[in-house]
C-alpha positions in Angstrom: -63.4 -61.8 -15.1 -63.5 -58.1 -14.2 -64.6 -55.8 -17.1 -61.5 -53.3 -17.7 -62.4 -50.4 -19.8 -59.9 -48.4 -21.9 -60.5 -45.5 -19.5 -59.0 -48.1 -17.1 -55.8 -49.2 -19.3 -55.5 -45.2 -20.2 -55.4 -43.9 -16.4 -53.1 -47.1 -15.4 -50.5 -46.3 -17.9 -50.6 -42.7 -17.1 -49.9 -43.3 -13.5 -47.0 -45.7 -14.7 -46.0 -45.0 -18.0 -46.6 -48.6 -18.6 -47.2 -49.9 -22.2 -51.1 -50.7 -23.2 -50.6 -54.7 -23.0 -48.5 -54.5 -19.7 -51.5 -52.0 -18.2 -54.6 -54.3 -19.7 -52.5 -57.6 -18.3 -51.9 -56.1 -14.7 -55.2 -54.9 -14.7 -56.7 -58.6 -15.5 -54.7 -60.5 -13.3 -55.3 -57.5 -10.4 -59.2 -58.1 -11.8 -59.5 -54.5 -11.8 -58.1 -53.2 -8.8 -56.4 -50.0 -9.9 -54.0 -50.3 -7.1 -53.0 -54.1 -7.3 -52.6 -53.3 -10.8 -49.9 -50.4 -10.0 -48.0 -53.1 -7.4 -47.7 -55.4 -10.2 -46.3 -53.0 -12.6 -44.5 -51.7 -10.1 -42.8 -55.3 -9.1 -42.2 -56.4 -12.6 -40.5 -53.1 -13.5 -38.4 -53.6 -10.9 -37.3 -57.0 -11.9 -36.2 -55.4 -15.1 -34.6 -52.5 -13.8 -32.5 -55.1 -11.9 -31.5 -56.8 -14.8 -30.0 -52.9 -16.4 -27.3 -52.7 -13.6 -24.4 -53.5 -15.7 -25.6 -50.7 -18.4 -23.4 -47.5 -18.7 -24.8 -45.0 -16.9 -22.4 -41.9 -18.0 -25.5 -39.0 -18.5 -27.6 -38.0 -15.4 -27.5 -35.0 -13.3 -25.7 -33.2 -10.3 -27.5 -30.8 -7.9 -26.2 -28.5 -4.5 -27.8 -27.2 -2.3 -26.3 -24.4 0.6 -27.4 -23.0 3.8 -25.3 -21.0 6.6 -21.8 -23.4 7.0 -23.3 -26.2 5.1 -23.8 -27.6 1.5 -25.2 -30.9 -0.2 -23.8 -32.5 -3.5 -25.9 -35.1 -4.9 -25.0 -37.2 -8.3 -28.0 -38.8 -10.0 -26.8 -40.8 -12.8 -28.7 -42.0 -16.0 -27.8 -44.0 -19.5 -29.1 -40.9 -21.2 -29.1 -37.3 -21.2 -33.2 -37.3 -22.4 -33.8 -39.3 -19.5 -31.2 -36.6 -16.9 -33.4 -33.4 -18.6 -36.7 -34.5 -17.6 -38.8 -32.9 -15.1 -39.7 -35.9 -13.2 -35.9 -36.8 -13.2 -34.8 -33.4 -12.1 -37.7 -32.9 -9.6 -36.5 -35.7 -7.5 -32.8 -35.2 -7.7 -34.1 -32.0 -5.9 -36.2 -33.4 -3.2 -33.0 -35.7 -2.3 -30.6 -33.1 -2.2 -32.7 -30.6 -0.4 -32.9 -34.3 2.1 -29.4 -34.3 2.3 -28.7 -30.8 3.6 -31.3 -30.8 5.8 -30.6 -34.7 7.1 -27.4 -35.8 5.8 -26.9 -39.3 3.6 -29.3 -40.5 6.2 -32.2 -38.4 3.8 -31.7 -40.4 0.9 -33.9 -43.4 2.3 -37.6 -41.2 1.5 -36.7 -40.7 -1.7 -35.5 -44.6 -2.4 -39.2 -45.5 -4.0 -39.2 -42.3 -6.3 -36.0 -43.4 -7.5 -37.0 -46.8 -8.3 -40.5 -45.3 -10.2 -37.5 -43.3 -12.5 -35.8 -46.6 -13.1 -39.4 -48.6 -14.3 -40.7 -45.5 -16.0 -37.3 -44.4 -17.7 -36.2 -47.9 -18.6 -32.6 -47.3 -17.7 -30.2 -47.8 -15.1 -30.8 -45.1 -12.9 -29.3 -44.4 -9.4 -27.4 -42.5 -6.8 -23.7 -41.7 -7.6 -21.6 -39.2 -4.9 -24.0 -37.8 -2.0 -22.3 -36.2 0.1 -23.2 -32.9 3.1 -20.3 -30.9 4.1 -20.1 -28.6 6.9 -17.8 -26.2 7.8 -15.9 -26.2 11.1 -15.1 -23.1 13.6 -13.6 -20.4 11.6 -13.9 -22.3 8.0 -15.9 -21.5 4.7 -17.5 -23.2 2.2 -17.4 -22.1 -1.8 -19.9 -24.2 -4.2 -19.7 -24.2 -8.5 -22.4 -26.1 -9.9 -22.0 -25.9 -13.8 -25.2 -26.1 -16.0 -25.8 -26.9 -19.6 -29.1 -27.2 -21.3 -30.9 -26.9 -17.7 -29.3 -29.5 -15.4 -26.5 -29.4 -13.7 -23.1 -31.3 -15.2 -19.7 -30.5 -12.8 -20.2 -29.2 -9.1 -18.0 -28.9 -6.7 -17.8 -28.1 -2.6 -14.8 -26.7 -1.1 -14.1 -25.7 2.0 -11.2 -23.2 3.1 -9.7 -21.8 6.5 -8.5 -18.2 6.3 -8.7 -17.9 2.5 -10.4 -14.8 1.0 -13.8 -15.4 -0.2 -13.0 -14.2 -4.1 -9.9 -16.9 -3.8 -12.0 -19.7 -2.6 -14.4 -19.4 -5.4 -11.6 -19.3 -7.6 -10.3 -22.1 -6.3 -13.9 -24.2 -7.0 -13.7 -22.8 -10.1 -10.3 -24.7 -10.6 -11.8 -27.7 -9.6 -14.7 -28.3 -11.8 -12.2 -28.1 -14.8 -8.9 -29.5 -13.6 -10.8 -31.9 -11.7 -8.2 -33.2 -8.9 -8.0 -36.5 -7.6 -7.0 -35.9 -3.9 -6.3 -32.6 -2.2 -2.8 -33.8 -1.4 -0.4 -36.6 -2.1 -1.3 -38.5 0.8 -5.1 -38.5 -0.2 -4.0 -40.7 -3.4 -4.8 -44.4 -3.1 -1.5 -46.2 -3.3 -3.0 -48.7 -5.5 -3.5 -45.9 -8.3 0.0 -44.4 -7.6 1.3 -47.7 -8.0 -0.4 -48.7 -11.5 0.6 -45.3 -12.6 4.1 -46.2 -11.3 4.2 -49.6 -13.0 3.1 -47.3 -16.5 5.8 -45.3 -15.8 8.5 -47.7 -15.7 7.0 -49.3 -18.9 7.3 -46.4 -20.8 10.8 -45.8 -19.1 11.9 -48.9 -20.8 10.2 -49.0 -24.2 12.1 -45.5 -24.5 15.9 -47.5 -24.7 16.8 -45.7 -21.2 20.0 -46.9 -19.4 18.6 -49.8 -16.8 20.4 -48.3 -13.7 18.8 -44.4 -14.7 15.1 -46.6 -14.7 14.5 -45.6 -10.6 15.1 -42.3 -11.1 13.2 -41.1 -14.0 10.3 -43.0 -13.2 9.9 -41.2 -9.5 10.7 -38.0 -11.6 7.9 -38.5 -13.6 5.8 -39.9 -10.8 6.2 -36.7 -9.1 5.2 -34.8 -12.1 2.1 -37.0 -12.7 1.2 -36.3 -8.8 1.2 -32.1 -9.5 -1.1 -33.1 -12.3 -3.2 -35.0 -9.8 -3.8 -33.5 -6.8 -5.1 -30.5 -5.9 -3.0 -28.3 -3.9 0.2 -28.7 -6.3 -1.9 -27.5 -9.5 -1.3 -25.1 -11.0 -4.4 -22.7 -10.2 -6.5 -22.0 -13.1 -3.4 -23.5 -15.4 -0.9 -20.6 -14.1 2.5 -21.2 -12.6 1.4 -20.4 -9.4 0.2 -23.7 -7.5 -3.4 -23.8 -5.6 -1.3 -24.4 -2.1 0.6 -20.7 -2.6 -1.8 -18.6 -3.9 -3.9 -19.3 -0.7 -2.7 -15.9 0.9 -0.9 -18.5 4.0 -4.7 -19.8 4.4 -5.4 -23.6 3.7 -7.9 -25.6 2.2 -9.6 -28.2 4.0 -11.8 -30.3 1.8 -13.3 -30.5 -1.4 -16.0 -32.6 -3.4 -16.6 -33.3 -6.8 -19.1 -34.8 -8.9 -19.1 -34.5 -12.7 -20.9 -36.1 -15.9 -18.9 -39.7 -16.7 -16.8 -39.7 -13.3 
């Protein structure tokens, strides 16, 4: 039997945050080999991460990142907000977003093993929720929010516009992070959520003692109002009468992308 020193047990839990009898045991059965020893931990932590998959992971982190035309939203979610704030945890949500703008969803894959080390080390059900890289087309613009509170980043948001001002675009991303739209337009809604919302509707419709044969039409009149709420281009920008689509100065917007804490 190798001869494992404290030193040993010390530097192998350092490396891995591993507990002292989880080091000293991968240490024996690796008889010493600090690197065996690291596999094993590593292997076994991933067994138990797998097992945290169905845990709530509302907390975590969003970072962008923005060059000339292009901009990178990445979503790294957590079960807890002490685990989003740390600097390991916000180091690496870095390195994969700065991956992302420079490579697409393609640059995730380097960065697959550091989020696995968060996941053993953290003991939580860490991983990747929206990544997404925008770029702008031929005479379109791109606005980014990225809202912040105690050091990470909560709501962001990418939009892109075509011959809108640059003050109204921000605006506009502005809108987003808080009214947080669903689609940019009624056709970007699935039908299977308009048609549970429908079904709701009609519900209610009923429960109220409405006349049967006035059912059709106050359920698409409240549909309709339920899709303003919704989608983008029909709110009403920053909560004023005036919808996104008209106070767009006859410009248009394009895209948009949101990631926020619990969506």
């Amino acid at each position: 039997m190798a001869d494992i020193s404290v030193a040993d047990i010390k530097a192998l839990r350092d490396a891995t945050g591993a507990g002292m009898m989880d080091a000293k045991k991968a240490l024996t059965e690796a008889e010493g080999d600090m690197e065996e020893a690291r596999k094993i931990l590593r292997e076994k932590g991933l067994a138990k991460a797998a097992t945290r998959t169905d845990r709530e992971n509302a907390e975590g982190a969003i970072a962008i990142a923005s060059a000339d035309g292009v901009a990178a939203i990445v979503h790294l979610k957590s079960e807890t907000d002490f685990a989003a704030k740390s600097e390991d945890f916000l180091a690496t949500l870095d390195a994969v977003t700065a991956s992302v703008l420079a490579e697409g969803e393609d640059g995730v894959a380097p960065h697959q093993a550091a989020i696995e080390e968060l996941q053993i080390t953290k003991k939580e059900n860490i991983e990747l929720g929206l990544v997404a890289r925008v770029e702008a087309g031929d005479g379109e613009h791109i606005d980014t929010y990225l809202h912040k509170q105690d050091g990470r980043g909560v709501n962001g948001v990418i939009v892109v516009g075509s011959g809108v001002e640059e003050s109204t675009l921000h605006e506009v991303a502005l809108h987003i992070a808080f009214a947080k739209p669903i689609g940019l337009s009624r056709d970007e809604i699935d039908p299977a959520v308009a048609e549970k919302e429908r079904e709701a509707l009609l519900e209610i419709t009923k429960a109220e003692g409405k006349p049967e044969q006035a059912w059709d039409k106050i359920v698409e009149g409240r549909l309709s109002a339920w899709y303003a709420d919704q989608v983008l281009l029909e709110q009403g920008l920053n909560g004023d009468k005036t919808s996104v689509q008209d106070s767009l100065g006859g410009g248009s917007i394009v895209s948009f992308r949101q990631a926020y804490l619990g969506g």
